[in-house]
N, C-alpha and C positions, 0 to 999 in steps of 0.2 A: 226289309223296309227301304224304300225308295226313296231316295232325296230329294227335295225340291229345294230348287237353286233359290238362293238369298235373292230378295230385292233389293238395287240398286237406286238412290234417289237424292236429291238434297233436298232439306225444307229449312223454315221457319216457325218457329212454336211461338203460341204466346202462353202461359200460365197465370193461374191465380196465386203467385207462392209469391210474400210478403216477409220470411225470410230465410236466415241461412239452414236453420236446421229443417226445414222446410223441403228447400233445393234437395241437400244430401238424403233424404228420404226417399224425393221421386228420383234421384239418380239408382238408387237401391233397385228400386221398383221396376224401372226400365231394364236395370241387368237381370231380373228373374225373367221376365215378362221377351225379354228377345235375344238372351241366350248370348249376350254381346257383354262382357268384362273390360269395362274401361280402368285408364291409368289417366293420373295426374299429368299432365306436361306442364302446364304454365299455371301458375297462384298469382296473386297480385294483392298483396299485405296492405297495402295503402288504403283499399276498399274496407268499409264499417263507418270509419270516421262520422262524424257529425257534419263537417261541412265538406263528405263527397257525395258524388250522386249515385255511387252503387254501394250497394246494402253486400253484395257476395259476387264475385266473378272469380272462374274459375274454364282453362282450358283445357278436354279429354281428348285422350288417344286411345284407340285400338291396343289390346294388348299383346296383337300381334306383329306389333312393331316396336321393337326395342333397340336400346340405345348399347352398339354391342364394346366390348373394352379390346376388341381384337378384332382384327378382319376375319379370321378364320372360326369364330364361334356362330356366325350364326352359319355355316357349311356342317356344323355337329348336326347328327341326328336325332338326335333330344333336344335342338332347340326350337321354339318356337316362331322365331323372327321371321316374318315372309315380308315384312314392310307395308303393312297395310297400309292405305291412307284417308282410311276410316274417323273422322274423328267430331268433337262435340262443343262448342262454346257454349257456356250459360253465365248470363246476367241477370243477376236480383238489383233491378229498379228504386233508386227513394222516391215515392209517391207526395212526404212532403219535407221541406227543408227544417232545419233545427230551430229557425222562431215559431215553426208550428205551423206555415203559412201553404200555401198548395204549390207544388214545382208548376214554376211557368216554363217548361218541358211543350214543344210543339208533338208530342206525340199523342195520339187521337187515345190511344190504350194504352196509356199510362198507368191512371186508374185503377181501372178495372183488373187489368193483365199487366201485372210490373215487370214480370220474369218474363226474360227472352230466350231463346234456345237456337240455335243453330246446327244443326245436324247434315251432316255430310255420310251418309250410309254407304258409302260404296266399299263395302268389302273387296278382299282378292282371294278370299279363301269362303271355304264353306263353315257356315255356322253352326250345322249340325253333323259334322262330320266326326268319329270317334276321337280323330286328333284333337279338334276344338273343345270337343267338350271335357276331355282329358287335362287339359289346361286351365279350368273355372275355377274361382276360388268356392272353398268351401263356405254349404249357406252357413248364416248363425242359425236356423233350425238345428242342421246337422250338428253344429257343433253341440250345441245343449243338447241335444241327445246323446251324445260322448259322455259328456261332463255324468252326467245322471249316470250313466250305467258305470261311470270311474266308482261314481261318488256308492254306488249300490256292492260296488268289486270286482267286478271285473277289469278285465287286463288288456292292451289294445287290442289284442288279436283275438279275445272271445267278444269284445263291445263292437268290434266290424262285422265279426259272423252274426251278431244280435242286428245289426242293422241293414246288415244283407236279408237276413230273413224274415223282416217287416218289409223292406223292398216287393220280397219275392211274395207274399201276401197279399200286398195291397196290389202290384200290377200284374200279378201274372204270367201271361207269354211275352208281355211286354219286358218284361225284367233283361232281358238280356240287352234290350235298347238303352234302359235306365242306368243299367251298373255300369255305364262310359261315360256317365256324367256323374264328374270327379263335386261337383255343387253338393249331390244325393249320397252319392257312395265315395267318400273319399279314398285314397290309398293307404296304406301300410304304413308310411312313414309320418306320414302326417299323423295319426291316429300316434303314434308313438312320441313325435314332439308334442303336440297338446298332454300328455299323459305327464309329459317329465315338467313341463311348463307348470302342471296345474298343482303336482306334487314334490318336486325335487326342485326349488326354485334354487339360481343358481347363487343368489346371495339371501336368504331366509329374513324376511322382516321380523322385528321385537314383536312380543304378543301383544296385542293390543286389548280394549274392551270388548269386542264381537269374540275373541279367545277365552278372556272369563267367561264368559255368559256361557258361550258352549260347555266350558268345561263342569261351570256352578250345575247344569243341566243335568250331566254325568254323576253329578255327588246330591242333588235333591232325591230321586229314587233312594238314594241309597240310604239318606238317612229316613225318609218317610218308611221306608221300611222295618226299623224298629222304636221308628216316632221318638226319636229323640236327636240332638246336635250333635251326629257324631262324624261330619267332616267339613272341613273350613278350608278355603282360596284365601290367597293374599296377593299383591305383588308389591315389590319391593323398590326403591328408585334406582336401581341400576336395569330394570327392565326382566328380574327376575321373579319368576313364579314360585310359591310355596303354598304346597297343598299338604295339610295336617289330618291326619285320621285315625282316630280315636275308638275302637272296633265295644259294642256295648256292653261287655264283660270286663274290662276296667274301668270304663265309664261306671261299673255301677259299686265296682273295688273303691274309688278315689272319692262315689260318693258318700261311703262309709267310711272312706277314712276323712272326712270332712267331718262327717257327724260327731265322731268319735273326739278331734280335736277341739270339736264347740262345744261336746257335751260330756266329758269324762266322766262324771257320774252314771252315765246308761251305758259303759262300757260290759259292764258284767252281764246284767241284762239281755243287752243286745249277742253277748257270746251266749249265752242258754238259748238262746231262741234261733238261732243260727244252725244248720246240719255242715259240720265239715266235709262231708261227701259230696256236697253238690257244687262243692267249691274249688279251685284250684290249689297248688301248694303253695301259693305267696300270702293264704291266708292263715297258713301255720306257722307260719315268719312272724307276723302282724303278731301274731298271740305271744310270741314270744318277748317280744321287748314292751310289752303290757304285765309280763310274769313280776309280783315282787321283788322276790330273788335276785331275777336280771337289774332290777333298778337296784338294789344296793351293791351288785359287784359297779355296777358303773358308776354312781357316786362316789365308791371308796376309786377307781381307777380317776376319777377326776380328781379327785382330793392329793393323789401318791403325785399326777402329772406337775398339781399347782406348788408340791413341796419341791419336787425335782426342777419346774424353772426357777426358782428362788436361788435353789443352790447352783445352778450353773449360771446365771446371770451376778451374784453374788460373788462368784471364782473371778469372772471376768472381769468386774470392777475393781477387785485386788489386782489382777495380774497389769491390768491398766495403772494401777497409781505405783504398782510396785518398779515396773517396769515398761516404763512408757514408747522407750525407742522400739522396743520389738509387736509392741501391743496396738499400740497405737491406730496404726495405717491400716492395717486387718480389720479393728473393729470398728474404724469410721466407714469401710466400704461395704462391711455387713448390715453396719446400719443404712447407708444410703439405698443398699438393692432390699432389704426390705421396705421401706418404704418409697421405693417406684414399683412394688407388685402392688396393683388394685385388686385383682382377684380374688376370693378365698380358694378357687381352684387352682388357680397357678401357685398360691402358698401353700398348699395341700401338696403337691407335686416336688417344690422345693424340700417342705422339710422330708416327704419321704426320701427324697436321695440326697440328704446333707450327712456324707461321712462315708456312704457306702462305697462312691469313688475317691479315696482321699489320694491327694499328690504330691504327700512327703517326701515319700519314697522315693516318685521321678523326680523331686526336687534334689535330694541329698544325691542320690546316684550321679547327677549333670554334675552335680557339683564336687566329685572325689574325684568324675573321667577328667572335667577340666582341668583339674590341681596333679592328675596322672601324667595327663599328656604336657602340662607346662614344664613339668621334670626332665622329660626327654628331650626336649627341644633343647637345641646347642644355641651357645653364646651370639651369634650370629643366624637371622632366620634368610633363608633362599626363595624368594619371593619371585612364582615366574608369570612375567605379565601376560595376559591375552595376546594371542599371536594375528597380527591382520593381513590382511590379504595381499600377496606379493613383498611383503616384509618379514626378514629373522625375527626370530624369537629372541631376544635382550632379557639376562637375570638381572635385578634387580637387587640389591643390596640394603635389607632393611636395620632398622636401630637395634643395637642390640639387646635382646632380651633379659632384664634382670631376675632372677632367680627368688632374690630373699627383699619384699617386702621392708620399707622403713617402719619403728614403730609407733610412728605417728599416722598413720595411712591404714596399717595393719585394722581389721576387725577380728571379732571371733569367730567361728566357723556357724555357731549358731544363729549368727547375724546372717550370715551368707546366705546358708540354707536357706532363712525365711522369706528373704529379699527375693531368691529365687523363684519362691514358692508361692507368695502373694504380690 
């Protein structure tokens, strides 16, 4: 294929674009349409306003002249910099001012044509040369055709061979011209950031409403498939999901054991007409704490429970009036942690483990090593202080130790014990 050298020229454009998203549209257009990828140089924020007279301005450059952070990068081989001086103003014109009235504007095509263009096309490089077109951004065609074949499964290196070989389809002998234009056929790498971009976000946003809906989508099949509610979305205020599922083999257990609880008289009944074969073994459970039998061992086990708290509640208020120094403080703190449990699970939990780890034991043991070790201790204790840095170590001289207790101070050892212990 043979090149024909770019045209060289300045002009002047007038357009009918009246406003901003307008502009960036034919800017779009112009980059398909002559193979030329402009960049941003100059914005000008001030323009919109009500009382200015451009509606959008904005100044382009060549993307073949970049603004380099070193002398020696654009001498890289990979760079792109030749310095073009290529480049494009555009002004979107206000046709009328903000009381509504027409700009007294001396321009003849105002009107009609508000957008100005000034174009300076003088390349220094070739436009269709494989370097140049190696450098174009990718279209947004391309791109949504990525996205689709992500979104279908594929992985970047079989969704570029898929869009290689619609290339190679649609142009033919031509293909080998096309696959250097990075716009159609992008590269490797690209294909792999759009991938991580579109699925590995590097901070994951909360699920939002467009996430349930997807998701409600995934569980309506599911449940129209045995025509009945057996799964449910929720989300929670801390931004958390909860999907519930209820598979329709207990769904249809719980709805028999609802009936059963409304209607205890069709209990019997309802077991004659039942086949235990067809059923799982949570229904030979069910039968069983329906058996007579069962119901009078466990009335008599509730009856033996209500005698047995009487009498240990009843021990306890003796041992309280009888002996209040040691009673006392024990059962004012059993009484408080029972009533800060709300739970019945957490008091289910409690009385199963009240007593299995008791800590007499470790109580009375501390308290025979202490009264072991107080016996060997000499009249006099050798206290040696922390030693600091670039300073002797200094003993310390502490008071000395008495042995035998006044008896006015003295307790009993069963006192000890329990102070230790509670």
């Amino acid at each position: 294929m043979k090149e024909t050298p770019s045209p060289k020229f300045e002009a002047t454009i007038r357009l009918k674009l009246k406003t901003k998203a307008e502009a960036k549209l034919w800017i779009k257009d112009m980059e398909q349409t002559s193979a030329v990828t402009w960049r941003v140089d100059k914005t000008y924020p001030v323009c919109g306003g009500k009382k200015t007279q451009n509606i959008y301005r904005i100044d382009l450059r060549c993307q073949h002249r970049t603004y380099a952070r070193s002398s020696t990068a654009p001498k890289k081989p990979s760079s792109k910099n030749t310095s073009c001086p290529a480049k494009m103003f555009l002004v979107v014109k206000r046709t009328h001012m903000a009381s509504g009235k027409i700009s007294q504007s001396t321009d003849e095509f105002l009107q009609e044509f508000p957008t100005r263009v000034y174009l300076d096309f003088r390349h220094n490089h070739h436009l269709l040369s494989p370097e140049c077109l190696a450098k174009r951004d990718v279209s947004e065609e391309t791109i949504r055709k990525l996205t689709n074949l992500y979104i279908a499964g594929h992985t970047p290196l079989s969704a570029l061979e898929e869009i290689k070989r619609d290339l190679q389809a649609d142009y033919g002998d031509q293909f080998v011209f096309i696959s250097a234009d990075r716009s159609k056929c992008p590269d490797k790498q690209f294909c792999y950031r759009l991938y991580y971009k579109l699925f590995y976000p590097k901070y994951p946003k909360s699920p939002g409403k467009k996430k349930l809906l997807e998701l409600e989508k995934y569980l309506k099949p599911y449940c129209e498939k045995y025509e009945s509610h057996c799964a449910s979305i929720e989300q929670t205020e801390d931004d958390n999901i909860i999907i519930a599922i209820c598979t329709p083999q207990n769904q249809k257990i719980q709805n028999e054991n609802n009936i059963e609880s409304e209607n205890p008289s069709l209990l019997h009944s309802v077991h004659q007409q039942l086949s235990t074969e067809s059923y799982p073994p949570p229904l030979h459970f069910l039968e069983q704490f329906h058996n007579p039998d069962t119901d009078e061992v466990q009335s008599e086990t509730v009856s033996r429970c209500q005698k047995g708290l009487r009498a240990v509640f009843d021990s306890l208020i003796s041992k309280v009036e009888s002996n209040p120094g040691h009673f006392l403080r024990p059962v004012e703190e059993f009484i408080r942690t029972y009533q800060g449990i709300k739970k019945d699970q957490d008091l289910m939990t409690a009385l199963e483990g009240f007593g299995q780890h008791s800590g007499i034991i470790t109580a009375v043991s501390r308290t025979m090593k202490r009264k072991h070790s107080q016996e060997k201790l000499d009249k006099t204790a050798i206290i040696c202080a922390k030693r600091r840095k670039g300073s002797r170590r200094q003993l310390i001289t502490a008071r000395p130790f008495s042995q035998h207790q006044s008896p006015a101070n003295s307790q009993p050892l069963a006192s000890v014990i329990l102070r230790d212990y509670f």
